[in-house]
N, C-alpha and C positions, 0 to 999 in steps of 0.2 A: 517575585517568585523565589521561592525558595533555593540553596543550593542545590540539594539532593534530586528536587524536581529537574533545575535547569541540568542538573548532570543526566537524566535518566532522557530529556529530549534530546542531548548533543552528546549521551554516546552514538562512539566510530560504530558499531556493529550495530545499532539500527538508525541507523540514518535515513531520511524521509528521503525521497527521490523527486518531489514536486516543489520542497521549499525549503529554503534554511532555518532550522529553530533559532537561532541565535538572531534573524531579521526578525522574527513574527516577537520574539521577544520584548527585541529594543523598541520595536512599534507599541506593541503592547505598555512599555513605560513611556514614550512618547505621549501615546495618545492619553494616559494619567494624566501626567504635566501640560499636555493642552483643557485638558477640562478643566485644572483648577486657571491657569491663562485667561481662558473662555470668558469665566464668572467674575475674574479680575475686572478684563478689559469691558465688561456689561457694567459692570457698576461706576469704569469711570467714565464710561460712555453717558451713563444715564444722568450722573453728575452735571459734563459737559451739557446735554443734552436742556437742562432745566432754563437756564437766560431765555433759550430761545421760544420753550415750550412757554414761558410766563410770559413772554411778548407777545406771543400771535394771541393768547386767552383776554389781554390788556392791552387792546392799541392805544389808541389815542385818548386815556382817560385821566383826567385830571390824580396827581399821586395822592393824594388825603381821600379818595374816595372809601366808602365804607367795605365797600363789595372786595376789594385788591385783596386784604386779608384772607378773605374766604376763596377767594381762587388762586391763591398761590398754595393754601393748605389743597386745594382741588390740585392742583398739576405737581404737588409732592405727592401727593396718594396716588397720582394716576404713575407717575413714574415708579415708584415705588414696585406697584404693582407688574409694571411693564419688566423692570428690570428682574425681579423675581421670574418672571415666566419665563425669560427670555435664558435665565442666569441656570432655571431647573431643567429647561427642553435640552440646552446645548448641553451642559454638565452630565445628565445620564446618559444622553444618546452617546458621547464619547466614549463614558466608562463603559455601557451598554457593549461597542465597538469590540470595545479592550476587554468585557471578559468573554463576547464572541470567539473571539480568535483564539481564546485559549481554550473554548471549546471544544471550536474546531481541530486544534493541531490536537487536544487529546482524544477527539473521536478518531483521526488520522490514526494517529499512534496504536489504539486499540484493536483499531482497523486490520490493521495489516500483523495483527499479531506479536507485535515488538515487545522483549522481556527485559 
């Protein structure tokens, strides 16, 4: 947020009476920095996640088999694609969050007439 904006929510002479601008704020850059966290931790999740996903698809199959090839390229496309959904749902609904609230405090704002 800009200065001049974050000055026009936290001047003294309209001050909101239900919440502090200055929390809805720092929430508001919180909740930024957890979304890109979010996408971080999704990708090394789905990393982590592959040993295990290629052993349940390959139990007990001899290693030279032909097939092993074509199902690890399966369980990197399925991840892939896991982690992408997973990486897009959480990532907008945060920013979503975060530019709600700043909706909100500027319908507030307008609300009540503050200049």
């Amino acid at each position: 947020m800009s200065d001049e904006t974050l000055e026009k929510f936290t001047n003294k002479e309209n001050t909101p009476a239900f919440y502090k601008p200055e929390e809805v704020i720092k929430l508001e850059t919180w909740l930024n920095r957890a979304a890109i966290a979010t996408v971080v931790m999704t990708i090394i999740s789905g990393f982590l996640a592959f040993p295990s996903s290629y052993r349940a698809l390959t139990p007990d199959t001899p290693s030279d088999a032909p097939w092993k090839i074509g199902t690890a390229s399966l369980v990197i496309a399925a991840l892939i694609l896991g982690v992408a959904l997973q990486s897009i749902i959480s990532y907008f609904s945060l920013k979503s969050l975060a530019f709600i609230l700043k909706i909100l405090m500027e319908m507030e704002f307008k609300a009540r007439g503050a200049k």
